[in-house]
C-alpha angles and dihedrals in degrees: 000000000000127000125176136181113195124165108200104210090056101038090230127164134202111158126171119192129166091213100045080181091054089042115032086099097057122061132101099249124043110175139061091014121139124201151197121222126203123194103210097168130107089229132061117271124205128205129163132245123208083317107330136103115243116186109204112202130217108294096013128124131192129190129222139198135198084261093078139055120238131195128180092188086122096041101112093167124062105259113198110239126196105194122190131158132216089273091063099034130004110191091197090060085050094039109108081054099060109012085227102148108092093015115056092008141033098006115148095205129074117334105263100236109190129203119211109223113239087245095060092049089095090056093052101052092044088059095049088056094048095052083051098056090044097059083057083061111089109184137117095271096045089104082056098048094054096046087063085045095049091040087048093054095040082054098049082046100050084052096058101043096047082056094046115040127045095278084086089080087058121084114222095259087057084042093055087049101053085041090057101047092048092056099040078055094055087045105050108019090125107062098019122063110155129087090238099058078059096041092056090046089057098043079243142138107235079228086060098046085044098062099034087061100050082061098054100030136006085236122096123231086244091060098041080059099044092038088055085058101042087046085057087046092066107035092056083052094050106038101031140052099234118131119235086257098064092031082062097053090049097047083056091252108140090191121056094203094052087056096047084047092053087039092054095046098050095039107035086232138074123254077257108047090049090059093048092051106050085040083065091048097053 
């Protein structure tokens, strides 16, 4: 089962499949897109995240954005996918109504995996049969009627995850801040390195950062920023032909070596022996 809504003079993208691994190639739209994933199975699913294996349980649901790299090759059970990209739904326009960024997605830390209660089982299949039965609904306002759906289930979602993971010590004021960092990270990685950058974005002290962040995570804001780098690193390693020179100048590094000598520290293995390595893994 494979449903898409694609307006052609924006460019926008909602699909809905039932086998994300049987549809990712066909839909209309294949980049910049960002996805929820739902394991509806009675039996565990793997897929694979810029690398690593992530084992999605019965009932659990994981969310994904064009920052990462995401493979299906070890997903042996059909896991239900919803895909849109920025021109359907941007989730930083809708940002101040669910406190996604940084939560659901974006985020630079650990992948939110949410786990749907037993006793709102009932709501999400629901809306999965809801957004079934509108995509059989061809009309002029179809396009509207998803976005609610999509927004509905981003916001489900945001819930769950701010109950579940550490983000629930926080109040919303510390989340937004966390939120925030997180995305301004993703953003400018590349040109700004140092806690304070961050800090003055944020109308923040880096102290204050700092602590803030050893409640919500045992990394430091300094090493969210480095480990985003060094991420980007190796995924342009891993998914482009560009040599470490030119990785390095885009990275915003003026001397090769200075970026080999961060890769390797953050790493524990040269730009050369990385690639050696996942060469041999392929």
């Amino acid at each position: 089962m494979k449903f898409e809504f694609h307006n052609h003079k924006l460019n926008s993208l909602f699909g809905f499949t039932d086998d994300i691994k049987l549809h990712e190639r066909s839909f209309a739209v294949q980049d910049g897109n960002i996805s929820i994933l739902w394991n509806r199975n009675t039996l565990p699913v793997q897929l694979c995240i810029d690398g690593f294996t992530v084992t999605l349980l019965p009932n659990q649901l994981i969310t994904t954005t064009y920052l990462q790299h995401v493979s299906f090759s070890k997903t042996k059970l059909p896991l239900t996918g919803f895909l849109f990209n920025r021109e359907f739904y941007c989730i930083k326009d809708h940002d101040s109504e669910v406190s996604c960024n940084g939560i659901l997605f974006f985020g630079t830390q650990d992948l939110p995996i949410v786990t749907i209660p037993e006793e709102q089982l009932n709501k999400f299949n629901l809306l999965f049969e809801i957004f079934v039965e509108e995509f059989s609904t061809k009309d002029k306002i179809q396009g509207d009627m998803l976005q609610m759906l999509l927004k509905r289930l981003i916001i489900i979602c945001t819930r769950l995850a701010k109950e579940q993971h550490t983000i629930k010590v926080l109040n919303n004021e510390q989340i937004d801040v966390v939120r925030k960092f997180n995305v301004l990270v993703d953003t400018h990685f590349r040109t700004k390195r140092k806690v304070s950058d961050y800090a003055n974005l944020l109308f923040k002290s880096p102290k204050t950062l700092s602590n803030l962040f050893a409640l919500y995570n045992q990394k430091s804001p300094q090493q969210i920023i480095l480990e985003r780098l060094a991420l980007e690193a190796k995924r342009l390693m891993s998914y482009t032909d560009k040599q470490n020179q030119e990785i390095a100048y885009e990275l915003g590094f003026n001397d090769p070596a200075h970026f080999s000598k961060f890769f390797k520290k953050m790493t524990g293995s040269s730009p050369s022996q990385f690639r050696e390595n996942t060469s041999n893994l392929a």
